[in-house]
C-alpha positions as semicolon CSV with decimal commas, in nm:
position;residue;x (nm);y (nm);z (nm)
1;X;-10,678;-13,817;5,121
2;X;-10,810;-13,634;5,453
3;X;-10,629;-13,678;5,794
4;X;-10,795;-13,760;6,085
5;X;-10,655;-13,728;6,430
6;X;-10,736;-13,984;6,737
7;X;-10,671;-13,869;7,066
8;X;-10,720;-14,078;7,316
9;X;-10,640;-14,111;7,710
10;X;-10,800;-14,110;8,028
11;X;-10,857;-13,738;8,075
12;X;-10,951;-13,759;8,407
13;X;-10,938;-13,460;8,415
14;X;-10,881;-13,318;8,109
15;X;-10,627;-13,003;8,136
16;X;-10,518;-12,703;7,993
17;X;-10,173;-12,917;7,820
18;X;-10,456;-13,169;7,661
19;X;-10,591;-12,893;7,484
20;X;-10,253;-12,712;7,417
21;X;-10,126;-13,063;7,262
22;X;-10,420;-13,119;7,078
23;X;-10,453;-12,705;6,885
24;X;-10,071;-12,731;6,837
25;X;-10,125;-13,075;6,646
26;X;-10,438;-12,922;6,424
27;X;-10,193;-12,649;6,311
28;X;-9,938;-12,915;6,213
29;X;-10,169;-13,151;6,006
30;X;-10,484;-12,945;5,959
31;X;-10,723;-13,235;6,007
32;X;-11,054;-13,320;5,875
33;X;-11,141;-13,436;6,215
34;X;-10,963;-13,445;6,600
35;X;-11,172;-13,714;6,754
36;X;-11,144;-13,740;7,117
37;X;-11,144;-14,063;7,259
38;X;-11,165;-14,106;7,679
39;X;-11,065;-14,462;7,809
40;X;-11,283;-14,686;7,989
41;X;-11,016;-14,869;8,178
42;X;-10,687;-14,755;8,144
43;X;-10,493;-15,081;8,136
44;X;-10,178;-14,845;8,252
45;X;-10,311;-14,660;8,544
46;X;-10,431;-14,849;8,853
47;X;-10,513;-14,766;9,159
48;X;-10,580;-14,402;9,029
49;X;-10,936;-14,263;9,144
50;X;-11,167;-14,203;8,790
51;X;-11,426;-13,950;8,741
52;X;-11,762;-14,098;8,607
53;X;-11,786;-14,141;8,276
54;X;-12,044;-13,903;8,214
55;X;-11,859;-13,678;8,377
56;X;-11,541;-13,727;8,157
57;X;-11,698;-13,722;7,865
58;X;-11,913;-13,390;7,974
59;X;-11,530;-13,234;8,063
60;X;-11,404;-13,329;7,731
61;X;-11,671;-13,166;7,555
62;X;-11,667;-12,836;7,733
63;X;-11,241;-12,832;7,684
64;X;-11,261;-12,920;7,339
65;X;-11,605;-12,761;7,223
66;X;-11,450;-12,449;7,074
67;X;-11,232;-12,618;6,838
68;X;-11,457;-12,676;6,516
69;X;-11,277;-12,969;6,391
70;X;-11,322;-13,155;6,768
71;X;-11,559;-13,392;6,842
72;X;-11,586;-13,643;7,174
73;X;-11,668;-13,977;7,087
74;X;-11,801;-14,237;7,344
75;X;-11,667;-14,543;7,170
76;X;-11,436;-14,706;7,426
77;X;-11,648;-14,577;7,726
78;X;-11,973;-14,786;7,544
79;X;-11,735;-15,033;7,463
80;X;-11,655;-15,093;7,853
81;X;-11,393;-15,330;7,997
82;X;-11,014;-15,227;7,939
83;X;-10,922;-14,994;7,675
84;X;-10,616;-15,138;7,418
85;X;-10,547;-14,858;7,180
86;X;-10,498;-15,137;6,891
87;X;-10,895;-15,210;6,924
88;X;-10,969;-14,848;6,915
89;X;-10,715;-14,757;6,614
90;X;-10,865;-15,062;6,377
91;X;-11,229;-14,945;6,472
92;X;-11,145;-14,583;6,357
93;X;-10,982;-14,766;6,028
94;X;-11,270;-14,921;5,936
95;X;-11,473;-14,593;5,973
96;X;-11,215;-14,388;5,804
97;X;-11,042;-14,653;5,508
98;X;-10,963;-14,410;5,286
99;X;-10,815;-14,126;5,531
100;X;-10,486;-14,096;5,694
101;X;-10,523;-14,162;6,053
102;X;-10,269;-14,013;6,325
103;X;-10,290;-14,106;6,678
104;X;-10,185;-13,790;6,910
105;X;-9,984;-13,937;7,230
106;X;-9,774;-13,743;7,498
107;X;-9,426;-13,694;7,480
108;X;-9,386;-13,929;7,736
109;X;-9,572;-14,220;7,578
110;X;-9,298;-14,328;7,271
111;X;-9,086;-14,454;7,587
112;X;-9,352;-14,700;7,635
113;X;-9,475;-14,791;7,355
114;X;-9,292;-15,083;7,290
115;X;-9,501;-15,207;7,617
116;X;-9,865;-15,152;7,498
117;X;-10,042;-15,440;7,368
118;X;-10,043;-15,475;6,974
119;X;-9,839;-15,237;6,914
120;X;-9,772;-15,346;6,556
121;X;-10,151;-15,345;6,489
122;X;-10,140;-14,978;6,619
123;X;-9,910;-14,925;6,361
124;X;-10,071;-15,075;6,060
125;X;-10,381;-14,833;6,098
126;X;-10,213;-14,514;6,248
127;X;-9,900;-14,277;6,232
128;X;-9,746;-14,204;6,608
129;X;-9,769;-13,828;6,666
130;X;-9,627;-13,773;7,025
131;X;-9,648;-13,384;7,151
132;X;-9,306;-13,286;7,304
133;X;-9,229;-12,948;7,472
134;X;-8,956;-12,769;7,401
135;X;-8,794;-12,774;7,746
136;X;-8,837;-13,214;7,693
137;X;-8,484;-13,374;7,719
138;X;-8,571;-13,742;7,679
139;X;-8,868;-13,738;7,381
140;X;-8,533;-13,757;7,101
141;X;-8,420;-14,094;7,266
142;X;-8,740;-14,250;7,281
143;X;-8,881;-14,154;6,991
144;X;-8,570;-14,297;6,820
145;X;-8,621;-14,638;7,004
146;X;-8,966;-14,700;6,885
147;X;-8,872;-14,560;6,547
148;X;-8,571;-14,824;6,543
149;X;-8,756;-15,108;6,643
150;X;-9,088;-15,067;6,447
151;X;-8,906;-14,927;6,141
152;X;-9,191;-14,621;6,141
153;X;-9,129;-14,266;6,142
154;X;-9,253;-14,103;6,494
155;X;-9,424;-13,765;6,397
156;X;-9,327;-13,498;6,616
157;X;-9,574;-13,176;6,767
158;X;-9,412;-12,905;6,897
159;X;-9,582;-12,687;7,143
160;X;-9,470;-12,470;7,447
161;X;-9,680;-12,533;7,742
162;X;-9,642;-12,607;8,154
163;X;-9,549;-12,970;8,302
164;X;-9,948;-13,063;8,396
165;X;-10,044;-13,388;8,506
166;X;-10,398;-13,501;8,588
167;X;-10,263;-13,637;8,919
168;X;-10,168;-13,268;9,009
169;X;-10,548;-13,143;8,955
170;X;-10,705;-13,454;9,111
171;X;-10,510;-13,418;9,402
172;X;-10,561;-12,988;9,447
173;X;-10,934;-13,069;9,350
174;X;-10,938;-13,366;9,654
175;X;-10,821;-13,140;9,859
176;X;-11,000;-12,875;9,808
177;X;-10,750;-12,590;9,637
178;X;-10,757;-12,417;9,324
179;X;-10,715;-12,576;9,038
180;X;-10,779;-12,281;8,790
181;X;-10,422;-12,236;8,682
182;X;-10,427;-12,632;8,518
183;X;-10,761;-12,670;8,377
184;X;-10,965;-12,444;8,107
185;X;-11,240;-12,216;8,343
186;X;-11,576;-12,437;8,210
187;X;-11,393;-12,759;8,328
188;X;-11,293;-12,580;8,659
189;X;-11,666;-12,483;8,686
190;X;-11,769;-12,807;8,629
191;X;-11,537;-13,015;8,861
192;X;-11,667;-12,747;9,179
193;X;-12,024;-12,772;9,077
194;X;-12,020;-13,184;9,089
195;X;-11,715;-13,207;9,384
196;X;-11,575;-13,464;9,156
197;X;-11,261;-13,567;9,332
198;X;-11,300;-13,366;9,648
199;X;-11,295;-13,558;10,009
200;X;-11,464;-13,335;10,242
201;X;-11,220;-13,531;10,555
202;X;-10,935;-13,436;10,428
203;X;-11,011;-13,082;10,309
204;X;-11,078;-13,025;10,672
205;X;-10,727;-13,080;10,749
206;X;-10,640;-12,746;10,644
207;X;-10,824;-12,616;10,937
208;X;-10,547;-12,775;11,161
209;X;-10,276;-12,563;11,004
210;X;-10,139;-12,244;10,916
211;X;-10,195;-12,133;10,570
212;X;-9,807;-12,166;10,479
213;X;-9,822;-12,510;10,645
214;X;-10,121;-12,642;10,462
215;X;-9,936;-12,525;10,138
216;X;-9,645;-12,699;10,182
217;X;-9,857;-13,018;10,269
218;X;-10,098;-12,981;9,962
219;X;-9,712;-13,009;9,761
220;X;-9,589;-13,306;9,982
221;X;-9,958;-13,461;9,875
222;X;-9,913;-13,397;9,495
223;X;-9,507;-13,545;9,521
224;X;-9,678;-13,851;9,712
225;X;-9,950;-13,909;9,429
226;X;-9,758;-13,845;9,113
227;X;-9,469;-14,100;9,281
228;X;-9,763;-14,373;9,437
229;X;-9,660;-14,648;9,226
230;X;-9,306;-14,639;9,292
231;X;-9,398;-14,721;9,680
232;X;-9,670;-14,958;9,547
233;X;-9,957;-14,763;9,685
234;X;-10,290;-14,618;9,558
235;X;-10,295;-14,266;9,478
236;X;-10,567;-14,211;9,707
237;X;-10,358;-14,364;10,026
238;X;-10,032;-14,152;9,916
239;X;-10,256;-13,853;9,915
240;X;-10,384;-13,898;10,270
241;X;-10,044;-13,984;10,434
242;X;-9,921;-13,632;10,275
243;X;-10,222;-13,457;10,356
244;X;-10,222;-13,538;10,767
245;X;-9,814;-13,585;10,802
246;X;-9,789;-13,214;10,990
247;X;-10,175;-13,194;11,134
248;X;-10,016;-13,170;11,474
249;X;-9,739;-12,910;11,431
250;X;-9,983;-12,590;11,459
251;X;-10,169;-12,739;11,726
252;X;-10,081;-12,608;12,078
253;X;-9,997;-12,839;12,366
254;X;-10,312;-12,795;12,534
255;X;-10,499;-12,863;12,211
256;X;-10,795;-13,065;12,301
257;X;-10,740;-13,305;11,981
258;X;-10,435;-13,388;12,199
259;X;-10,629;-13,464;12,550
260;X;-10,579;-13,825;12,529
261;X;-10,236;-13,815;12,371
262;X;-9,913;-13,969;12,526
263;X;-9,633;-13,852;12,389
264;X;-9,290;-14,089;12,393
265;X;-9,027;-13,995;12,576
266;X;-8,703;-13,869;12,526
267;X;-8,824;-13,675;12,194
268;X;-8,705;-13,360;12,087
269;X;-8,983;-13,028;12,001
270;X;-8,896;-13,064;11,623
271;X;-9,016;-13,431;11,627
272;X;-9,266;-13,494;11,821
273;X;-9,573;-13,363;11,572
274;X;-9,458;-13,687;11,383
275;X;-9,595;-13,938;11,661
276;X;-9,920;-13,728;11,719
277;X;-9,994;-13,640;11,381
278;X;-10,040;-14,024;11,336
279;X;-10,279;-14,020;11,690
280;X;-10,500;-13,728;11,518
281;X;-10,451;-13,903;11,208
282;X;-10,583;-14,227;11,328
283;X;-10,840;-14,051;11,624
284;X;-10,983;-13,797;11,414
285;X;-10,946;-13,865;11,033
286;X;-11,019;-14,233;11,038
287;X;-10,684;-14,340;10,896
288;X;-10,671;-14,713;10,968
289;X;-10,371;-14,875;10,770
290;X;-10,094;-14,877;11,002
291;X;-9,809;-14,847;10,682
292;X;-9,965;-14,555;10,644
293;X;-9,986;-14,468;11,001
294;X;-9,628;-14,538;11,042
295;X;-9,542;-14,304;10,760
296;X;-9,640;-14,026;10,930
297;X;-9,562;-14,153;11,249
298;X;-9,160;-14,189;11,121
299;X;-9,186;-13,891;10,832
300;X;-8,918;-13,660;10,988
301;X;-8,725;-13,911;11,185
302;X;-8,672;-14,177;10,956
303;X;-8,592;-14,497;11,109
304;X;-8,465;-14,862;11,063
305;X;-8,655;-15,115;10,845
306;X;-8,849;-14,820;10,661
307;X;-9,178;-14,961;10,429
308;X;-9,188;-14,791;10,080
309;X;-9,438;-14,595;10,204
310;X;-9,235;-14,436;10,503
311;X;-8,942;-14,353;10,295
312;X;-9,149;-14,209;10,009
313;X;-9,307;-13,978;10,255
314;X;-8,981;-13,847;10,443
315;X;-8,875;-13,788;10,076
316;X;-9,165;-13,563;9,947
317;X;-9,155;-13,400;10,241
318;X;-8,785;-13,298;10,241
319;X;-8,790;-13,271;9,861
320;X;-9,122;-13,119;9,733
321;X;-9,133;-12,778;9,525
322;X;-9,117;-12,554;9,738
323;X;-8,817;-12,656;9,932
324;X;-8,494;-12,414;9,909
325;X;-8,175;-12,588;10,061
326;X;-7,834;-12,606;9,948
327;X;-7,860;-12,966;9,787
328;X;-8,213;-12,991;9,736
329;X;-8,151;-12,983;9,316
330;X;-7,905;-13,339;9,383
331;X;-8,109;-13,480;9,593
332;X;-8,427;-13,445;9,342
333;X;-8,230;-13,587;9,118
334;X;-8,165;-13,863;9,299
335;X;-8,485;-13,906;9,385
336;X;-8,602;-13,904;9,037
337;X;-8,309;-14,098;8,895
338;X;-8,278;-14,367;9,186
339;X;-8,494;-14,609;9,359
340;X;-8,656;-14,500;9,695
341;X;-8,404;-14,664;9,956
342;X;-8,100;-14,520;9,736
343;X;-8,246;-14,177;9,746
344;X;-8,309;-14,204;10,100
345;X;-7,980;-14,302;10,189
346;X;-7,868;-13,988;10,007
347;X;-8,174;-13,789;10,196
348;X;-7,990;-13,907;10,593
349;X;-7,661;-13,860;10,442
350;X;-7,730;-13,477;10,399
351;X;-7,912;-13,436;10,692
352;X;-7,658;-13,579;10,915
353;X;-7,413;-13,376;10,792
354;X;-7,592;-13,066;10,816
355;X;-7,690;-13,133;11,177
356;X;-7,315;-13,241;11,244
357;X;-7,141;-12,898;11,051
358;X;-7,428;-12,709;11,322
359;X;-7,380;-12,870;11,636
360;X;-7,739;-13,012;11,592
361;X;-7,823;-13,303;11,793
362;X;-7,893;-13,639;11,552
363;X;-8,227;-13,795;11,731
364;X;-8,160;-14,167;11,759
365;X;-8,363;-14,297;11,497
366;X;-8,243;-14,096;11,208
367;X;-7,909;-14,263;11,241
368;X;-8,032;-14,594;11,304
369;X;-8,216;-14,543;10,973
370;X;-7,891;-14,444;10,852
371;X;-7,667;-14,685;10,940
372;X;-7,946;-14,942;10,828
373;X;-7,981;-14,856;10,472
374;X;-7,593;-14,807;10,459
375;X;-7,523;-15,175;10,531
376;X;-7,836;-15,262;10,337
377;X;-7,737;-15,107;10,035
378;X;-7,369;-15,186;10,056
């Protein structure tokens, strides 16, 4: 009996850790075939923007064309509508009867498993192979729970590799940075040829800001997209909220993007780029939704009655990568750990009391936020 590996996801676009999870699984089994298998629909990932199908499929094949047992098959793209992997698993087991079929996941995916549709039909064509890095702290306890409640045996691949997420690259790629440390240098080449991805408006937002600033916005705009959901928003919206939150704060005075701008009164230097980077925002970029508007409008201020949106934004902006604060590590943690209004309770808590052990004056609406969520969550 032969073993075949399925490998299916979105790949959208496939990275360097899809092709590091799928050589470290041919050295485990030594498969006949790794058959590659990008979605059509995702029936997990909404409100995510997806590279052409053609264009997919063309990535896969240049990732995975020097690996001689690979192949990229169209099935659930020709198949169309949403893609269960319990209709793709009993296709492949009526093509294959005889062979032993394994379907490669993440080592994220046993922790929601239970969730997919069918999942018992999964299981009575394939064995669960999930990919875990070494450094993963969770895959044990999940892997456990789907092996309790299915009474199967959860094959483990071990591989060393980088945390890479497709959001990360679609988001560098929309913006226009480098993406060659994530993807394989053919997929790179193929992604800048077509602009797949890439918004020309908001790559010209760099232009407003210093190089250092326009870094640490690019990381605010990957935060904001791989945490979209959480503040119910697309990833496309979370990435242009991030990507415009400081387009004011290089700009001098006199700017002529500000001509027409009024700015409040009563508001400290360090806050007013908040209220007109949502004017330039708005003026220049064409951002329209006003809970997105008001994210960047309230992003280092805070204030009372935040949306999802605002909160998530003040967050990733304190929080993201880059950051170096005493408290930053508890506060991610809380942020990862916690819903949105808990971390940002947490987020005014420290800030408060780092502007009160500094003499700092606390601008009005960061304590009303504060004092809000305290007697909201309380």
């Amino acid at each position: 009996m032969s073993c075949i590996l399925l490998f299916g996801g979105a790949f959208n676009p496939v990275h360097r850790e899809h092709v590091a999870l799928a050589k470290a699984a041919i050295k485990k089994f030594n498969p006949q075939k790794l058959i590659v298998i990008p979605t059509a629909v995702s029936p997990h990932k909404t409100g995510i923007p997806v590279a052409p199908d053609a264009d997919r499929l063309a990535m896969c094949r240049l990732a995975f064309g020097n690996i001689a047992c690979a192949e990229v098959s169209d099935y659930e793209i020709k198949k169309g509508g949403v893609s269960y992997s319990y209709e793709t698993c009993e296709h492949f087991k009526k093509l294959y009867p005889e062979d032993e079929l394994y379907f490669l996941m993440g080592g994220d995916m046993p922790s929601c498993f239970p969730s997919w549709r069918e999942p018992e039909r999964i299981l009575a064509c394939v064995t669960l192979a999930a990919g875990a890095r070494e450094s993963e702290k969770n895959f044990k306890r999940s892997r456990s729970e789907v092996e309790r409640i299915f009474c199967v045996k959860v094959e483990r691949v071990r591989y060393t590799g980088a945390a890479v997420s497709s959001t990360r690259v679609r988001t560098l790629a929309r913006l226009g940075c480098d993406i060659s440390a994530y993807v394989l240098p053919q997929v790179g080449q193929y992604i800048s040829d077509r602009a797949l991805y890439f918004d020309p408006s908001l790559g010209r937002a760099a232009s407003f800001e210093k190089r250092s600033r326009w870094e640490h916005s690019v990381r605010v705009a990957v935060m904001c997209a791989e945490n979209a959901s959480r503040a119910r928003l697309t990833e496309d919206a979370a990435v242009a909220m991030a990507a415009l939150h400081d387009i004011s704060k290089n700009l001098p005075k006199d700017s002529p993007y500000l001509k027409d701008f009024v700015p409040p009164e009563g508001v400290p230097s360090p806050v007013m780029h908040q209220y007109s980077g949502a004017y330039i925002a708005k003026k220049y970029f064409g951002l329209s939704d006003e809970n997105l508007l008001n994210a960047i409008r309230y992003h280092t201020s805070g204030r009372a009655g935040m949306s999802s949106a605002e909160m998530l934004l003040y967050l990733c902006d304190m929080l993201e990568e880059g950051r170096s604060f005493p408290g930053v590590a508890k506060l991610r943690k809380i942020f990862y750990s916690q819903d949105l209004p808990a971390a940002m309770l947490a987020a005014l808590e420290h800030q408060i009391s780092f502007l009160n052990s500094t003499g700092g004056d606390i601008y009005p609406l960061t304590k009303q936020a504060y004092l809000y969520l305290k007697e909201f969550l309380t």
